[in-house]
C-alpha positions as a printed Julia matrix, in Angstrom:
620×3 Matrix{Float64}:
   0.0     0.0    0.0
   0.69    3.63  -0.34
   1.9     4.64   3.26
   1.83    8.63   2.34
  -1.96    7.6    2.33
  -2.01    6.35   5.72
  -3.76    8.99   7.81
  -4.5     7.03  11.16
  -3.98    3.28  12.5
  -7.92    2.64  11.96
  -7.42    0.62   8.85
  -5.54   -1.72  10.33
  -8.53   -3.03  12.35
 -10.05   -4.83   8.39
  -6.79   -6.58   7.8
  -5.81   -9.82   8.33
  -2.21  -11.19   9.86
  -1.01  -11.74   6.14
  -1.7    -8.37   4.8
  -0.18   -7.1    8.02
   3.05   -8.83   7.81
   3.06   -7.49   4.16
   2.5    -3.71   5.43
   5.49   -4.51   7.75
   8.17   -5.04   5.21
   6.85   -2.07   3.71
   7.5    -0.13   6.31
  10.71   -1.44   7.26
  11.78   -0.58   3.36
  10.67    2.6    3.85
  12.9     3.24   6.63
  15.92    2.0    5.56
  15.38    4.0    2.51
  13.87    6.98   3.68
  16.5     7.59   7.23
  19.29    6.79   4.77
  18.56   10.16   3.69
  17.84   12.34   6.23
  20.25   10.27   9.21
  17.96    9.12  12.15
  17.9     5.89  14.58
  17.52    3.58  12.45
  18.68    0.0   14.51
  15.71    0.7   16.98
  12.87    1.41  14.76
  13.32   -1.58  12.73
  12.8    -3.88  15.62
   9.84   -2.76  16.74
   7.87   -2.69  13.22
   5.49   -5.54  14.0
   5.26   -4.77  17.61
   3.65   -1.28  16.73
   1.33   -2.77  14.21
  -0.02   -5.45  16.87
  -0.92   -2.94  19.13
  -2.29   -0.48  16.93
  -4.15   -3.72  16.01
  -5.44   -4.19  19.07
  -5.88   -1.27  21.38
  -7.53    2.1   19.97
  -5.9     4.64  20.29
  -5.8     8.03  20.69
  -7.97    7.15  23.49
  -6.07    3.8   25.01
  -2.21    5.83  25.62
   0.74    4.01  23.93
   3.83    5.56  24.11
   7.98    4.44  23.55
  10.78    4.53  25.87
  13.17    5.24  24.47
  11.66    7.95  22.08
  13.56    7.09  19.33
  11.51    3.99  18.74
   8.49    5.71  17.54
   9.35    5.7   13.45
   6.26    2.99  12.48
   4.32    5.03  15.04
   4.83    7.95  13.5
   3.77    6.25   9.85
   0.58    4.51  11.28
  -1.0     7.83  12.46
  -0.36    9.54   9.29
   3.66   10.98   9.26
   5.17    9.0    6.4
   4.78   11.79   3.92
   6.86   14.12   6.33
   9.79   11.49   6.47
  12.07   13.98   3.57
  11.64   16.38   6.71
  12.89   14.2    9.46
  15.23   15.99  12.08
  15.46   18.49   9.64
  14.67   22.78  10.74
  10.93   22.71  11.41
  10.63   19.12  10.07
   9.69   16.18  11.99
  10.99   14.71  14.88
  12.93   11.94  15.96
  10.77   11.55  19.1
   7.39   11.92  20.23
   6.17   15.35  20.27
   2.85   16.12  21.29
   2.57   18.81  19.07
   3.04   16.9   16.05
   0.04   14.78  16.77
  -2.79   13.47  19.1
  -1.18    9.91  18.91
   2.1    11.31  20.45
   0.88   10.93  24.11
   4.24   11.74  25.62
   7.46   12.79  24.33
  10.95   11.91  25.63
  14.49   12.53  23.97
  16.53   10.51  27.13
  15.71    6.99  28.76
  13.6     5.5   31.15
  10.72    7.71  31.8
   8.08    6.19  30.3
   6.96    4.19  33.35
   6.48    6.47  36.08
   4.69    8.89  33.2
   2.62    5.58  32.53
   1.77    5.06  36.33
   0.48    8.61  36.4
  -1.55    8.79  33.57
  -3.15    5.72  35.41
  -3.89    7.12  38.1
  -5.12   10.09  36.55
  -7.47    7.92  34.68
  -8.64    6.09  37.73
  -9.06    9.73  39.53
 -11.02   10.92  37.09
 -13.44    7.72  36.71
 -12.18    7.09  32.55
 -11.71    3.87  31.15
  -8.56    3.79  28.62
  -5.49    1.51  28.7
  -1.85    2.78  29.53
   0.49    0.83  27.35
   4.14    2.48  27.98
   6.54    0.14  25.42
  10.08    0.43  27.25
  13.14   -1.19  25.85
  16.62   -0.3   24.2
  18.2    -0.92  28.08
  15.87    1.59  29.84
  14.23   -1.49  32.25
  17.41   -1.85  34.11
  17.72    1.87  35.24
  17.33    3.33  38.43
  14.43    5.39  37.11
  12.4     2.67  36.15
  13.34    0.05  39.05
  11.73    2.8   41.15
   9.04    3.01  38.97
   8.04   -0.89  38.94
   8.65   -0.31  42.83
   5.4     1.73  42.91
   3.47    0.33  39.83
   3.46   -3.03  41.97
   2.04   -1.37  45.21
   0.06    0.7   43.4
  -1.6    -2.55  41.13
  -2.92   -0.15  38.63
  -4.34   -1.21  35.33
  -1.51   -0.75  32.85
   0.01   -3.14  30.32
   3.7    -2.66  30.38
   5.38   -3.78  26.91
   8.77   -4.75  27.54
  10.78   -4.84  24.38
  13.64   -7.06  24.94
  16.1    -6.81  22.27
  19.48   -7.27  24.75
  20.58   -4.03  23.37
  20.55   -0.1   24.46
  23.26    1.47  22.28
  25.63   -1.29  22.43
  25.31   -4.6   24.34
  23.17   -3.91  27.72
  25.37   -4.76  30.74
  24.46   -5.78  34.22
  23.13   -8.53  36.6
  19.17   -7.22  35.62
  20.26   -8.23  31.9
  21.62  -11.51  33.19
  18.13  -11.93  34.65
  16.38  -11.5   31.53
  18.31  -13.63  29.58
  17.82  -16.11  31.98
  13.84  -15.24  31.27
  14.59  -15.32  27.31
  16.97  -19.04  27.71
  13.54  -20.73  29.67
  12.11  -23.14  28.79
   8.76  -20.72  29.65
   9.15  -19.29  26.0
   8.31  -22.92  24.57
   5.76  -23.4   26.82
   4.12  -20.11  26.21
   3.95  -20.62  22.4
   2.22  -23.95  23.04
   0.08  -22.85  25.23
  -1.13  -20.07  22.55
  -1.75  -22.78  20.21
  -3.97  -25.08  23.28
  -6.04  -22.02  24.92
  -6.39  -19.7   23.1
  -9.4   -19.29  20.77
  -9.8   -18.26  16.81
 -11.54  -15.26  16.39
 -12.68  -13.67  13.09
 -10.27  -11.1   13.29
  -7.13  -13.77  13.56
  -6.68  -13.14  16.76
  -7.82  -14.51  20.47
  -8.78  -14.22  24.19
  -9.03  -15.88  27.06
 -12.99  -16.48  28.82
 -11.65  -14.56  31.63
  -8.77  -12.99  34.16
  -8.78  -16.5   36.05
  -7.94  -18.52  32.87
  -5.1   -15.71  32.25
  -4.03  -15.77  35.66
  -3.72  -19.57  35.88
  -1.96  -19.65  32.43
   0.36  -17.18  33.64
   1.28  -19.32  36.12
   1.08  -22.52  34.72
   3.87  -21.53  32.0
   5.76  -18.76  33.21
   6.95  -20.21  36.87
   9.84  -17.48  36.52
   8.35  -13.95  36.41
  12.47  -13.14  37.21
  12.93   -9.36  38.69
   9.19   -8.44  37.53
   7.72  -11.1   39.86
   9.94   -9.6   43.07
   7.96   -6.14  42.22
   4.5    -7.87  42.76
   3.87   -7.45  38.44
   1.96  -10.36  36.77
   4.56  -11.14  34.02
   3.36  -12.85  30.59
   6.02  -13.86  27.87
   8.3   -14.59  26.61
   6.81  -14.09  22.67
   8.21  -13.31  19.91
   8.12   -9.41  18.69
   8.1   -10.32  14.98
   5.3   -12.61  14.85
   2.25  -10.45  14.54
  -0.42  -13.27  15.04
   1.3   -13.91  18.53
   1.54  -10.31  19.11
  -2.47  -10.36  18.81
  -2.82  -13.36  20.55
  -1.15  -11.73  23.54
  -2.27   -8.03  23.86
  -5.96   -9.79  23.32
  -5.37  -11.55  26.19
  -4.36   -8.89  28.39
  -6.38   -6.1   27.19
  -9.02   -6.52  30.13
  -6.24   -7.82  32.74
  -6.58   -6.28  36.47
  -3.94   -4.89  37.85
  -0.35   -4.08  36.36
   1.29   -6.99  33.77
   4.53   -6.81  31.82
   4.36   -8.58  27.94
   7.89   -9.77  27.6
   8.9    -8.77  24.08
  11.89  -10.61  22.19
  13.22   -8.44  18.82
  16.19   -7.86  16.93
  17.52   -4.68  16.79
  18.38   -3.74  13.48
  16.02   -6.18  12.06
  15.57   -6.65   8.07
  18.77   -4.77   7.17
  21.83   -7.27   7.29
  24.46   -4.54   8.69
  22.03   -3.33  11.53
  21.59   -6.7   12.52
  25.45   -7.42  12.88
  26.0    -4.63  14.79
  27.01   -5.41  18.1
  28.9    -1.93  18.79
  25.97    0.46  18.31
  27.32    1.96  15.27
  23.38    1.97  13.82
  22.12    3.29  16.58
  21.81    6.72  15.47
  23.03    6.76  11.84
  23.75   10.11   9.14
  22.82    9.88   5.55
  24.59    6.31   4.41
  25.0     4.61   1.05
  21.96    1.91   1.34
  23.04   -0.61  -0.62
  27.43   -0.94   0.93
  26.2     0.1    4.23
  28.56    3.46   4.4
  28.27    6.61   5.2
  27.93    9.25   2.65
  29.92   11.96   5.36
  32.97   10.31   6.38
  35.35   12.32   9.1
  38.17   14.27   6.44
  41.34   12.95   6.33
  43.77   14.81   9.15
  40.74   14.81  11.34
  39.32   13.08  14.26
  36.3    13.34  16.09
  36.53   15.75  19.18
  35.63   12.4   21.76
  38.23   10.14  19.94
  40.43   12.36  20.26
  39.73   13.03  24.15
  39.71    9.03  24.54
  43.16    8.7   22.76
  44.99   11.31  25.09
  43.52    9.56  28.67
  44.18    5.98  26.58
  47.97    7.4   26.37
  48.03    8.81  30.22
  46.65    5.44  31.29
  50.22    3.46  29.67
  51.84    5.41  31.82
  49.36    5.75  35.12
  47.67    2.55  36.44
  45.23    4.58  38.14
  43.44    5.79  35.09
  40.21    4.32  34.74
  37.23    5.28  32.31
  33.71    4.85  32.7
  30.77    6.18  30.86
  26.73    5.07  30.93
  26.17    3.05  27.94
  28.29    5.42  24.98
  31.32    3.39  25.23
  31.06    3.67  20.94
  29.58    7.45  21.02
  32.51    8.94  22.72
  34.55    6.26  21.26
  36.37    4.6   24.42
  36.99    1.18  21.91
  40.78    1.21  22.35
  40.72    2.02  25.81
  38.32   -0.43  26.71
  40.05   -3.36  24.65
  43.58   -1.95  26.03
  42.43   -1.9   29.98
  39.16   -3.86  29.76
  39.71   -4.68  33.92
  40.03   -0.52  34.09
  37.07    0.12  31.74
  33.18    0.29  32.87
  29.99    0.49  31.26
  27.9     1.18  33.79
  24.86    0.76  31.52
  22.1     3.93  31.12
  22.92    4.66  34.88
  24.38    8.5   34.52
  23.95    9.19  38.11
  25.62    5.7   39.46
  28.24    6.25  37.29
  28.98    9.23  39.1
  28.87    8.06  42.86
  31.31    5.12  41.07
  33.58    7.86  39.94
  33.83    9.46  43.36
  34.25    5.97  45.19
  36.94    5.3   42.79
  38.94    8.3   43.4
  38.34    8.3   47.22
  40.41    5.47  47.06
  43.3     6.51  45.0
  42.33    5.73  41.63
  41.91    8.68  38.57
  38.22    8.27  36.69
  37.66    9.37  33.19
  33.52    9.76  33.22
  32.58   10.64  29.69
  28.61   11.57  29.79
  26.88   13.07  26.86
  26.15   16.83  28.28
  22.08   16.2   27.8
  22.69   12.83  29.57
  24.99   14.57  32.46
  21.93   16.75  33.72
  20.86   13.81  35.0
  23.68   13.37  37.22
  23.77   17.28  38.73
  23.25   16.27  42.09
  25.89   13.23  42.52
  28.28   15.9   40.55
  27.52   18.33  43.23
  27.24   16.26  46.7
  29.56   13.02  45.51
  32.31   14.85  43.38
  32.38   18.3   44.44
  31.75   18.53  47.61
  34.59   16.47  48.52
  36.8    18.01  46.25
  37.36   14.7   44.64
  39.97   14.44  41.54
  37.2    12.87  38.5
  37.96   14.19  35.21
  34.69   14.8   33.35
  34.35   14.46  29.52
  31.19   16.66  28.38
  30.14   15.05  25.05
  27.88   16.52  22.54
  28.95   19.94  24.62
  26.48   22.97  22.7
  24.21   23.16  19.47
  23.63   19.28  18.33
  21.56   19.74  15.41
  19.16   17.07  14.33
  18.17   15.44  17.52
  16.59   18.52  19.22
  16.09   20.18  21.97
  16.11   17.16  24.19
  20.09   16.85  23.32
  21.24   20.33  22.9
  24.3    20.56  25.49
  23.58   24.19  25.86
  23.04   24.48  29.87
  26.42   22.35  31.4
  28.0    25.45  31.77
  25.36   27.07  33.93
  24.33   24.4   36.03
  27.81   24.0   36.34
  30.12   26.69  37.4
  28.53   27.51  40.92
  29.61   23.94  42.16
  32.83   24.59  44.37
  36.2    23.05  43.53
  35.05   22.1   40.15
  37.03   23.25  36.98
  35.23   23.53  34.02
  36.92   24.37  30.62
  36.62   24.0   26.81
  39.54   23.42  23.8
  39.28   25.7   20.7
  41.54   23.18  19.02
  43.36   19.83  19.19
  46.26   21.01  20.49
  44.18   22.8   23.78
  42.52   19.31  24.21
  45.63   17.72  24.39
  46.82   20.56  27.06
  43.74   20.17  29.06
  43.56   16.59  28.96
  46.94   16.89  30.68
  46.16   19.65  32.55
  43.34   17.62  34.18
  45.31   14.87  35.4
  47.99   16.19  36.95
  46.19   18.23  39.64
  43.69   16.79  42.15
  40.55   18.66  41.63
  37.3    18.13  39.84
  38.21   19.12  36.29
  35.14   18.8   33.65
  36.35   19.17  29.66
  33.2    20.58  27.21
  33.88   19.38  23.91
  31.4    19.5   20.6
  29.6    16.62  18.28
  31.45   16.4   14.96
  35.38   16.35  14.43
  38.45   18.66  14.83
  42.02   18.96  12.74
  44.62   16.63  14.29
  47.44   17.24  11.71
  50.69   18.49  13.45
  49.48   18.25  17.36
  53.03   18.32  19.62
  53.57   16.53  22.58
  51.84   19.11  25.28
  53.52   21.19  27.15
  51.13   21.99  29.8
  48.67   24.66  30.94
  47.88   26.94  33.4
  44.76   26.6   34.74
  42.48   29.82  34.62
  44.38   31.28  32.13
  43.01   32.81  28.72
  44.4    34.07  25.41
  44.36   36.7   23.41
  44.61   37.44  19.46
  45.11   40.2   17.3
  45.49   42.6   20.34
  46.5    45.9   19.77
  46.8    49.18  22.06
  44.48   51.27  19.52
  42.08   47.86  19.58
  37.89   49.53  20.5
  36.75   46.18  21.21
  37.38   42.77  22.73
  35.4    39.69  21.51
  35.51   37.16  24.41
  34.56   33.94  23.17
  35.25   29.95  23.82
  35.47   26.49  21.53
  35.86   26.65  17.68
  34.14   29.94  17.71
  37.67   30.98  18.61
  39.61   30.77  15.53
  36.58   31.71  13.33
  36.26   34.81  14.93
  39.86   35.6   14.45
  39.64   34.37  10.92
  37.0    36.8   10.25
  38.63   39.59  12.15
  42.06   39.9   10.94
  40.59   38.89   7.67
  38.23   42.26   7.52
  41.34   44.17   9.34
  39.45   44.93  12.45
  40.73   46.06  15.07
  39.52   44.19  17.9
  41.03   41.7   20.48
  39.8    38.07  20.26
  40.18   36.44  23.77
  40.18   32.83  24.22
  38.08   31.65  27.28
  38.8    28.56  27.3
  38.16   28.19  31.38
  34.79   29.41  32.36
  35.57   28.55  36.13
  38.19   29.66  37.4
  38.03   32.96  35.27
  41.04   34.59  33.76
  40.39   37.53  36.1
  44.34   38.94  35.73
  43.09   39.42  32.15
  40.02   41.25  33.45
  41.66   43.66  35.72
  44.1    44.26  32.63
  41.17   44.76  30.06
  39.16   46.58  32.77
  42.12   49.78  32.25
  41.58   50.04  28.91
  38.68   51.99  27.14
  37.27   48.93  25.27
  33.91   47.66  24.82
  33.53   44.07  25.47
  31.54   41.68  23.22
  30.49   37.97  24.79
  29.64   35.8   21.84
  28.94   32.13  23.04
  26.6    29.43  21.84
  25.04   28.16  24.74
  22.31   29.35  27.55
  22.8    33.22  28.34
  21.68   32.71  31.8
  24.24   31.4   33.86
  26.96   31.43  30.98
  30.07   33.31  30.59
  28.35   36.64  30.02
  26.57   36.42  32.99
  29.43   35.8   34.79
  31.43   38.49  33.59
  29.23   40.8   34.04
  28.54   39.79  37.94
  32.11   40.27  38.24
  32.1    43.6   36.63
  29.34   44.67  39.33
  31.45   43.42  41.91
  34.52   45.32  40.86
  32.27   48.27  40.47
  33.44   48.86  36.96
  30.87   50.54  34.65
  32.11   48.55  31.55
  29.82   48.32  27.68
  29.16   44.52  27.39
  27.25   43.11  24.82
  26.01   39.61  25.21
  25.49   36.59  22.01
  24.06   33.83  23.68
  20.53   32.03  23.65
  17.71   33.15  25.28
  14.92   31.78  27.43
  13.63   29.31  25.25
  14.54   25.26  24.27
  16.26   24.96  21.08
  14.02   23.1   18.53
  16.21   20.82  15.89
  18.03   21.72  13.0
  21.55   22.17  11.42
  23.66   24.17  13.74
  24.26   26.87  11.02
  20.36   27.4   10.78
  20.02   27.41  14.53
  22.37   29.95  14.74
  20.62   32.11  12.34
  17.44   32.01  13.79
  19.02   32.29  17.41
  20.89   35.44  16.2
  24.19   34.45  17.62
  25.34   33.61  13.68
  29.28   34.9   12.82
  27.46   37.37  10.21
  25.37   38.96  12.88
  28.37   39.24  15.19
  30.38   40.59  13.05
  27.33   43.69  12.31
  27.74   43.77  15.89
  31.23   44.39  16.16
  31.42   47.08  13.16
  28.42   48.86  15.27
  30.84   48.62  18.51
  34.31   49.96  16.59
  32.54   53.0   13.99
């Protein structure tokens, strides 16, 4: 069928399993196809194809709530309410979204851009519903690792005293990014290896009944009950949280699928439907990919499996490169250990995890663990690397603050995806790190324009005993003729193209650095370009010096206004009780919707172009 004609999951309702399992290869072609053009996650939505038709099959909604965790499994659920013909737009400036977003549509009943959430939002729509007398089902469907994290152990804590009616889809494809780690994954492949799966499937085949719609139900909850128990004995970690467990099945075989949700539509109480897929399913390179590398993909070459945006030659991306210079501390410094919550490919730690593998930890989707295990390691003598996407690290703030911080402990923080990330949206932008940040005491938080600085600040980091967090962007940086580092002062800054008869100093941080000098000795300006690249402590020798001369000082940075380097120049201003002309780039009091980073710019007015009006206003 046409899907572009598809405007709601109605239709599915008149079709039998056949023409269903024919509408699923459809989709998954489309996919492949269609995110091999604009990038997108494509490993994840091609395992849940069938699952998503079965329960659009089954339930009705708008009105019964099913929602994804993680987010980025919501592609066929996007095309069976009616998206497929804004696929050319996906991720794209004002195109659609990766993730749920209620605004999109009345199917999207929740929206989430990180893990694990999707439970204790399902628990209170619930009891919402029950509050308010209505009579929907709540069908969260969490997989891709989020069951095992603390989030969601909590939630399942409550769900099972709470007993309310929800139907918790567990989508078991013994992946999140990479392989899932941890004794609760151990669990559930004990739950996959049973012999409860057989079992299950026969007892499909012996209870349940034929209907006219190819699908069946049991005469009551005390048949389902007593099946339950008669051929799952091992309910595994769901059955210590008081959950009714049904499952194993298989996640590809629609008429099972059906089988299953019919049977548990009406259930009482909370039950988990154990949910076995392949990641990656249908395209032969997803489906060897044990490393992640198809988790979130770019624009790739359908047919050889490459990308069509390789990394230039005498480049490196900015997190390979961090990697390499703590892999090359550690051959020297048995302390060094690195840990990071389930990226070990996305801020590619490969060789240092196949180099040290008894000093390397994936501590799974567990941001906040993985920074109490940080602190514990270096309270006893040991250096940690912790390299957390900066979206992901919010989660973490508080063990930051009251593990790391507070007693001034020597971690080494590796801010991923640091500032504007483009395509994935506002749910990833790193754009608030440095404000949430910089108040913490003890901490040191700084950013490399170039290789060369990372290399310094790398080093830097580890040979002092502080709490030293390194920002660094998505995307790659110029590695050709790095030297061995010679070290750097910490809370020091730069500056460029300073001149006595200079009107104006740019401050500035990152890459913006050298593009901003680029442009300003290239128009013959004559204004100072200072690197920043240590938000906390401040270069405030620099200041005091700037402070003397009759300049006007421009802040041009990419990330949140409030609480950035601006902000804090300008509180220190105040507090020297200098009466100084500072104009502030930065973005405002808003989330960042998705788009290319040189579009966001432009629309967030902190583009090069409009600087640089800025600065010719400042110097006439």
């Amino acid at each position: 069928m046409n899907l572009n004609d598809i405007q709601n999951p109605d239709f599915l309702k008149s079709m039998n399993v056949e023409e269903m399992e024919e509408l699923a290869g459809e989709i998954r072609q489309f996919l492949i196809e269609s995110i091999s053009h604009t990038g997108g996650h494509l490993a994840s939505n091609l395992g849940v194809v069938e699952l998503t038709i079965a329960l659009y099959y089954v339930f009705n909604a708008p009105a019964d709530k099913i929602f994804f965790d993680v987010g980025h499994q919501c592609y066929t659920h996007k095309i069976l309410t009616g998206r497929a013909g804004s696929f050319s737009t996906l991720r794209q400036y004002d195109g659609l979204s990766g993730f749920e977003k209620r605004n999109e549509s009345r199917y999207d009943v929740w929206e989430a851009g990180h893990s694990s959430t999707s439970l204790s939002a399902a628990l209170g729509m619930a009891v919402a519903r029950d509050l308010n007398g209505d009579k929907y089902q709540v069908i969260p469907v969490i997989g891709d690792g989020a069951m095992s994290t603390g989030i969601s152990l909590e939630a399942l804590n409550e769900i099972g005293s709470e007993k309310r009616n929800m139907i918790i889809v567990f989508n078991d494809n013994n992946m999140s990014i990479s392989r899932n780690v941890g004794a609760l994954n151990s669990n559930f492949s004990r739950l996959r290896s049973s012999t409860a799966y057989t079992n299950f499937k026969n007892s499909l085949k012996r209870n349940l009944r034929s209907s006219a719609f190819g699908s069946a139900v049991y005469s009551g909850l005390k048949q389902l009950k007593d099946s339950i128990k008669e051929n799952v004995v091992d309910s595994g970690i769901f059955g210590e949280f008081n959950l009714d467990y049904i499952g194993p099945v298989d996640g590809h075989n629609i008429h099972d699928l059906i089988q299953v949700f019919e049977a548990v539509k009406d259930h009482e109480g909370p039950i988990v439907v154990h949910v076995m897929t392949k990641k990656g399913k249908g395209y032969e390179p997803c489906e060897n990919d044990k490393e992640g590398r198809w988790h979130g993909v770019g624009p790739f070459n359908v047919t050889t499996g490459k990308a069509l945006h390789e990394t230039p030659e005498g480049y490196m991306p900015w997190a390979e490169l961090m990697s390499e210079e703590v892999r090359k501390i550690a051959e020297k410094d048995e302390n060094v250990v690195a840990l990071t919550p389930a990226m070990v490919n996305g801020s590619h730690l490969q060789k240092f995890f196949a180099e040290f593998p008894k000093r390397s930890f994936d501590t799974g989707i567990a941001e906040e663990h993985a920074a109490i295990f940080a602190a514990g390691l270096a309270i006893a003598g040991k250096r940690p690397y912790l390299v957390v996407y900066s979206s992901f690290l919010q989660r973490c703030y508080d063990q930051i603050n009251h593990d790391i911080c507070r007693m001034d402990l020597p971690v080494v923080i590796g801010i991923d995806h640091a500032g504007l990330v483009g395509p994935d949206g506002e749910t990833h932008h790193g754009i608030f790190d440095v404000g949430f940040l910089t108040p913490l005491p003890h901490l040191i938080l700084a950013q490399p324009k170039d290789g060369q600085e990372t290399i310094d600040l790398v080093r830097a980091a580890f040979a002092q005993k502080h709490p030293f967090a390194i920002r660094f962007p998505k995307g790659s940086v110029e590695v050709r003729n790095l030297k061995e580092s010679k070290g750097i002062e910490i809370g020091t800054w730069e500056k460029f193209n300073d001149k006595p008869e200079n009107k104006a100093a740019v401050f500035t941080y990152g890459a913006d650095v050298d593009k901003v000098l680029d442009k300003v000795v290239v128009n013959e300006l004559g204004v100072t370009v200072i690197n920043c690249r240590f938000f906390k402590p401040m270069d405030e020798s620099m200041l005091a010096e700037l402070a003397q001369r009759n300049m006007k000082w421009i802040v041009y940075e990419s990330d949140m206004s409030a609480g950035g380097l601006g902000e804090k120049m300008a509180g220190w201003c105040a507090d020297h009780k200098l009466n100084i002309d500072i104009t502030r780039f930065g973005i405002g009091d808003q989330y960042v919707p998705q788009g290319s980073e040189r579009l966001l710019r432009k629309d967030l007015h902190i583009d090069l172009n409009t600087l640089m009006d800025q600065i010719q206003k400042e110097i006439a």
